[in-house]
C-alpha positions as CSV (number, residue, x, y, z in Angstrom):
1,X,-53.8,104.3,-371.1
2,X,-56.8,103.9,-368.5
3,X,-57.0,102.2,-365.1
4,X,-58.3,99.4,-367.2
5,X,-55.5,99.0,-369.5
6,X,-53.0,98.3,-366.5
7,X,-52.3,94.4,-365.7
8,X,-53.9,93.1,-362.2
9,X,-51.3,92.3,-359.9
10,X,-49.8,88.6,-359.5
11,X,-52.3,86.3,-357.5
12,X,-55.2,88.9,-357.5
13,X,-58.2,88.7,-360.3
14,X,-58.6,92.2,-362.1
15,X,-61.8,94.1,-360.7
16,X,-65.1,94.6,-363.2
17,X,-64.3,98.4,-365.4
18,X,-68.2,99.4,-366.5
19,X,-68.4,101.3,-369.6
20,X,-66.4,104.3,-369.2
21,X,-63.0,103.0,-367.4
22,X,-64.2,104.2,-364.8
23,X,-63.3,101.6,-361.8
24,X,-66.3,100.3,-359.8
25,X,-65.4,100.3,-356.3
26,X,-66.7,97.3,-354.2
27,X,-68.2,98.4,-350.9
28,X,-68.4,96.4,-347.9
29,X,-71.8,95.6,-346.1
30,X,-70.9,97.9,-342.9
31,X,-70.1,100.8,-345.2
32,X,-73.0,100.3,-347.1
33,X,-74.9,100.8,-344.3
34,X,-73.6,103.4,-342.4
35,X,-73.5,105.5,-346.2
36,X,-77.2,104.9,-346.0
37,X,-77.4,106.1,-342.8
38,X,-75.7,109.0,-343.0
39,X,-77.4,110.0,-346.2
40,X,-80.7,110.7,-343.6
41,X,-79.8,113.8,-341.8
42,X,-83.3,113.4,-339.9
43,X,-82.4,110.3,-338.7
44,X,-78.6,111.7,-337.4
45,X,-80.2,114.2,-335.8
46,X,-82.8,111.6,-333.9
47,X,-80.0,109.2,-333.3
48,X,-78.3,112.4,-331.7
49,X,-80.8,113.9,-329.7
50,X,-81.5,110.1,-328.3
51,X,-77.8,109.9,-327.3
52,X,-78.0,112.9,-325.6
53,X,-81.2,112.3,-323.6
54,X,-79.5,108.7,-322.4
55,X,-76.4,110.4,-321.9
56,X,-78.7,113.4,-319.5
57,X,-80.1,110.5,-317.6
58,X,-77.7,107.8,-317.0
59,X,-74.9,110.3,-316.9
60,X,-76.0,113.5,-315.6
61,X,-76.8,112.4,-311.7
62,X,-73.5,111.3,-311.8
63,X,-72.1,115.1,-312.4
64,X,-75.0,116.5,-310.7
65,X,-76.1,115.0,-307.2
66,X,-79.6,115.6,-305.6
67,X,-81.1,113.3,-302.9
68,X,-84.1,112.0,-304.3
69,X,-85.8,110.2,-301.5
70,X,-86.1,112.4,-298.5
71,X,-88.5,114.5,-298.3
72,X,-88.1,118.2,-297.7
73,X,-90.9,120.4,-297.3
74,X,-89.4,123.7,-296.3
75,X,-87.9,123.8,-300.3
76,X,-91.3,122.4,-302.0
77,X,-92.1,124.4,-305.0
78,X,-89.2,126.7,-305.2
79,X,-89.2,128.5,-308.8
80,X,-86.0,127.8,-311.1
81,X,-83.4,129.2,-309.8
82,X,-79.0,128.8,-309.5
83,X,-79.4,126.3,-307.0
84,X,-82.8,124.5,-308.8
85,X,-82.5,125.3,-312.5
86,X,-85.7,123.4,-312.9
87,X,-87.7,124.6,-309.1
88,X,-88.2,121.7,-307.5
89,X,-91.3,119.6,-306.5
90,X,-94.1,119.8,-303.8
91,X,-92.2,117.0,-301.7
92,X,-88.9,119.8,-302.0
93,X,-87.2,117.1,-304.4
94,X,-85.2,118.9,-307.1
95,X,-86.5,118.5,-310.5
96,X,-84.1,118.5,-312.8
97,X,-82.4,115.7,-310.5
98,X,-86.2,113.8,-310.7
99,X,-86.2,113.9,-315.0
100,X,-82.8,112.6,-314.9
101,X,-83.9,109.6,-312.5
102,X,-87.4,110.0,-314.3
103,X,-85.7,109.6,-317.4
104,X,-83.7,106.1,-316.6
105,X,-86.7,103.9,-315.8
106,X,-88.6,105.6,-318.7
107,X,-85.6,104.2,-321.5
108,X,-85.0,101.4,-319.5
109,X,-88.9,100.1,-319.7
110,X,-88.6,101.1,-323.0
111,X,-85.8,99.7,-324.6
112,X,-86.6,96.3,-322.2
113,X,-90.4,96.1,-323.9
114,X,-89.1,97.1,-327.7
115,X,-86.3,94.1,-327.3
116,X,-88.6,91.5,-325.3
117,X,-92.0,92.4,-327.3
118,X,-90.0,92.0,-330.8
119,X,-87.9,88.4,-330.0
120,X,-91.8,87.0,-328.5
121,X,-93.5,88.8,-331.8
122,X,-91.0,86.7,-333.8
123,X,-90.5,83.4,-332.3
124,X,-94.7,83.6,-332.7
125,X,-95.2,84.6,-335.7
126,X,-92.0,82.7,-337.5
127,X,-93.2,79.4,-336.3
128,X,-97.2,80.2,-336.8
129,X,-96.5,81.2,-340.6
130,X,-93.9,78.6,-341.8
131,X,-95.4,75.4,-340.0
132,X,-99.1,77.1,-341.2
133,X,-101.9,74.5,-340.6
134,X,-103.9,73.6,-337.6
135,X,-100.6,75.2,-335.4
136,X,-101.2,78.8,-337.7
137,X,-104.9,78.7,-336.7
138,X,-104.7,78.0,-332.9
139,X,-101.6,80.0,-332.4
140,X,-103.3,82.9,-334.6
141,X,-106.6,83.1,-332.3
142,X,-104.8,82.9,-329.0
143,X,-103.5,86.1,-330.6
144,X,-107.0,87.6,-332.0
145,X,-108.6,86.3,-328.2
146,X,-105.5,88.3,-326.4
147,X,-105.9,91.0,-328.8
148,X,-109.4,91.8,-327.3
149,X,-108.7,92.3,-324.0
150,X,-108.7,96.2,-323.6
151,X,-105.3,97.1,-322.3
152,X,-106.2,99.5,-319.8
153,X,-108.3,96.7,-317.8
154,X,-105.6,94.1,-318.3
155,X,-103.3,96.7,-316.6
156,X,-105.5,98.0,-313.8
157,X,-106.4,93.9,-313.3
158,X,-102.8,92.8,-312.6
159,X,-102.1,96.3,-310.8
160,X,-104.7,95.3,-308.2
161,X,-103.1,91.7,-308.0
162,X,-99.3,92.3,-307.9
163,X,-97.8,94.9,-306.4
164,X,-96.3,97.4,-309.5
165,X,-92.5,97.7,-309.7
166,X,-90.3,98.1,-312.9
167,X,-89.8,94.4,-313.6
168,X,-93.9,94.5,-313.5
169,X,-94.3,96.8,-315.6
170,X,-92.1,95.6,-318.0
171,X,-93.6,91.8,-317.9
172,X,-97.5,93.5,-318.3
173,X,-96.6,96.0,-321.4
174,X,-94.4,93.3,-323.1
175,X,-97.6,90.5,-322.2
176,X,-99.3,93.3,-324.8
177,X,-97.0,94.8,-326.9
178,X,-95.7,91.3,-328.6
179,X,-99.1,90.6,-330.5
180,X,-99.2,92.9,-333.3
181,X,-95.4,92.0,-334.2
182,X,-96.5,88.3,-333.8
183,X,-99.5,89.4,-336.7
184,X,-97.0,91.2,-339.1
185,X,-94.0,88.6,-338.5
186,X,-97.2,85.7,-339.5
187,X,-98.0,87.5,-342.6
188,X,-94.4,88.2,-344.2
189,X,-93.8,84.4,-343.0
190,X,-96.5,83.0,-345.2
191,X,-95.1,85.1,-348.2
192,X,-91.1,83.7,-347.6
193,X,-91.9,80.8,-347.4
194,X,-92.9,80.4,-350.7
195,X,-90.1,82.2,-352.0
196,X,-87.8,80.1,-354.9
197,X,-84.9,80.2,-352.2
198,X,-86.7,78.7,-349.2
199,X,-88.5,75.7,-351.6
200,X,-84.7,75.1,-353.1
201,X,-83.5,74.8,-349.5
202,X,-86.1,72.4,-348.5
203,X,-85.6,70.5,-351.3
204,X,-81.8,70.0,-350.2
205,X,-83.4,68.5,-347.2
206,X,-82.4,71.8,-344.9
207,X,-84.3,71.3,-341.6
208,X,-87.2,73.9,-340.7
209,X,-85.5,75.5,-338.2
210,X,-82.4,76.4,-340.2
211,X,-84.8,77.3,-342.9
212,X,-86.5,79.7,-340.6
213,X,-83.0,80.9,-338.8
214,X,-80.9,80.9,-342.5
215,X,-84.2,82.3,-344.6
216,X,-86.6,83.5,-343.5
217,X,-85.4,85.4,-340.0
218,X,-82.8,88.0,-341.9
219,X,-85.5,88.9,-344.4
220,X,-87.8,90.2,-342.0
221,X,-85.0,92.7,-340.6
222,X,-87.0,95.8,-342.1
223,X,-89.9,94.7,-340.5
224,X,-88.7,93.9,-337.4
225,X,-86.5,97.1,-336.9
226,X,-90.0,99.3,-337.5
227,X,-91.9,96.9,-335.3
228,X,-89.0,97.0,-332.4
229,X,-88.4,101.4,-332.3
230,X,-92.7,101.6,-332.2
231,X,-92.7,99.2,-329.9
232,X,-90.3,101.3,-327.4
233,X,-91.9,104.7,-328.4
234,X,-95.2,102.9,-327.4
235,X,-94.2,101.4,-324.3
236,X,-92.7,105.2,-323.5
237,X,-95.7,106.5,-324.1
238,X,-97.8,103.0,-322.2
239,X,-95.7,103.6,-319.2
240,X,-96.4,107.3,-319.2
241,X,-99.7,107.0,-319.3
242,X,-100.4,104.1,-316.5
243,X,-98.1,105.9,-313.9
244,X,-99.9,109.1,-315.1
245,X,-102.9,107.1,-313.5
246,X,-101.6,106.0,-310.6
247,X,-100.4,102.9,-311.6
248,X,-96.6,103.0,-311.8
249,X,-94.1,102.5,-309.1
250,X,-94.9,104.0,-306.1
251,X,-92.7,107.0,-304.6
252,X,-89.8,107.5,-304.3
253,X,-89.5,105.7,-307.4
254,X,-90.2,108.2,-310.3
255,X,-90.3,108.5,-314.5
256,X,-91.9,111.0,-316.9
257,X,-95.3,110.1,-316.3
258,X,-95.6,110.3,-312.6
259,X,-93.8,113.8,-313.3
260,X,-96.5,114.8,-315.9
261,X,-99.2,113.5,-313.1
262,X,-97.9,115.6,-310.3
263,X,-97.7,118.8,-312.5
264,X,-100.8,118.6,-314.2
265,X,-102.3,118.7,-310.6
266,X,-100.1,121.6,-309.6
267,X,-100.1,123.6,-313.2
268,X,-103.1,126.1,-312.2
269,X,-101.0,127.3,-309.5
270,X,-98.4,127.8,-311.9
271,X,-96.0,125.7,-311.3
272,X,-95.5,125.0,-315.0
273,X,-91.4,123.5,-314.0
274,X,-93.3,120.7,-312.9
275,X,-95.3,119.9,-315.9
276,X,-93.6,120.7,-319.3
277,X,-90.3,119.6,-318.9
278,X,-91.3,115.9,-318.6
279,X,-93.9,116.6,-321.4
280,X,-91.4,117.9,-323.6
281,X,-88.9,115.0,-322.8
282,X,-91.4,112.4,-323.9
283,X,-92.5,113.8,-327.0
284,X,-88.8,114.3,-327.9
285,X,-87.8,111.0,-327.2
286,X,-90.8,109.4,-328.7
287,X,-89.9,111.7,-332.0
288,X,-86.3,110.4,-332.1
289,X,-87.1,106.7,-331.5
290,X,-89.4,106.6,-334.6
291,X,-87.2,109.1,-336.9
292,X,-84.7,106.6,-335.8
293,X,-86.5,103.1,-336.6
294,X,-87.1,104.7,-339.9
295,X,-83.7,105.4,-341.0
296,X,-82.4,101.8,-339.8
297,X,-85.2,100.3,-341.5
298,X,-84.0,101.9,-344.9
299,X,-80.5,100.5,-343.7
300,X,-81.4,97.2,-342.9
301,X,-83.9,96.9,-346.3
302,X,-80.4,98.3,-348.3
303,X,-78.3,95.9,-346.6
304,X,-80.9,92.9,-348.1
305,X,-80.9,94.2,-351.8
306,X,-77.1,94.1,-351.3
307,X,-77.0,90.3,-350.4
């Protein structure tokens, strides 16, 4: 006698035996997922080493205390040492306690641009491509005519106007970075909308906006996961590169690029503490986010064939 063969229990319907007798096993949605997930051993080991670089900067200065605004010159440029495992900088600061603080306004302007640049991206795009028409075209070239503007003058433009702090920086790389999702949110728009499912909806006189919310919205998880990691890898790397200029927040406020700045200046007279662990941070991170996006992407596109 086989698992099939046996009767179902009172009250309960008898679960679906594929050739075989062997007994198909329903999963549920969140296992399905994290299976998928953990199926990627790149992406564990991204998700992993992204933990641990939040956990090194939020956590660590609160095991390992440093004073990070006053200024002591009798200690600048101290090689690594027991009491500086990193050296420390030419204002005397100590380094490793600068790439943890580094390190907080680097994920935080991150994570803040990935999440705002994404929700603008689709709330753009969504309404663009399903309402199409005269609204598609004018909201479409305000893009293309934003889309022009080199970044690096729109960023040195506002840096002369307003005076640069985090919430600045945040506001001018998310003015940028929502654009391109707007453009890819458009185009998968215009396909699902034509879609047997979204026409059926219509026709039982669903409104647009639950059309868009119920519809179209979920499908475009896989696109907007990839869209929302690049976005914070790029806004690492944007804010990196704009303090790396000069145009950051101003000391004592610190991150990974004002880090990189400072050591590049100082790395011909070998001071190399001050240059590669910051360098190294960055590229990690920016590695992980990505490895990362692409592993939730496969997760989120698994979780759609499911439904």
């Amino acid at each position: 006698m086989t698992v099939a063969d046996l009767p179902a229990p009172e009250g309960t319907l008898p679960a679906a035996v594929p050739d075989g007798g062997e007994l198909a096993v329903e999963r549920s949605a969140f296992r399905l997922a994290l299976d998928t997930f953990l199926e990627n051993r790149l992406a564990v080991g991204g998700a992993t080493v992204l933990v641990l670089i939040v956990l090194f900067s939020f956590v660590g200065p609160l095991v390992y205390h440093t004073n990070q605004v006053a200024t002591n010159l009798i200690n600048e440029n101290l090689t690594p040492s027991l009491s500086h495992p990193l050296g420390t900088s030419p204002e005397g600061r100590d380094e490793l306690g600068r790439l943890m603080l580094g390190g907080q306004s680097t994920l935080e302007v991150g994570l803040a641009v990935g999440v705002l640049g994404t929700l603008l991206g689709l709330a753009w795009g969504v309404i663009a491509g399903y309402v199409g028409g005269v609204v598609d075209t004018v909201m479409m070239r305000i893009v293309d005519a934003l889309l022009s503007i080199p970044f690096l003058f729109f960023v040195v433009l506002l840096a002369a106007l307003v005076r640069a702090d985090l919430l600045v920086v945040i506001l001018v790389l998310t003015a940028v970075s929502w654009l391109s999702t707007a453009r890819v949110v458009r185009g998968e728009t215009l396909s699902l909308r034509t879609r047997d499912y979204v026409v059926a909806s219509r026709g039982f006189g669903a409104t647009g906006w639950r059309v868009a919310g119920r519809h179209i919205t979920p499908n475009l998880a896989g696109v907007l996961i990839v869209s929302g990691t690049l976005k914070v890898a790029d806004a690492i790397l944007a804010f990196a590169s704009i303090s790396y200029l000069g145009l950051g927040p101003p000391p004592p406020a610190t991150n990974w690029g004002t880090m990189l700045s400072t050591g590049i200046n100082n790395l011909f007279s070998g001071y190399w503490w001050q240059l590669w662990p910051a360098a190294v941070l960055i590229v990690v991170t920016v590695l992980a986010v990505n490895v990362l996006g692409d592993a939730l992407s496969d997760v989120a596109e698994r979780r759609l064939q499911k439904r």
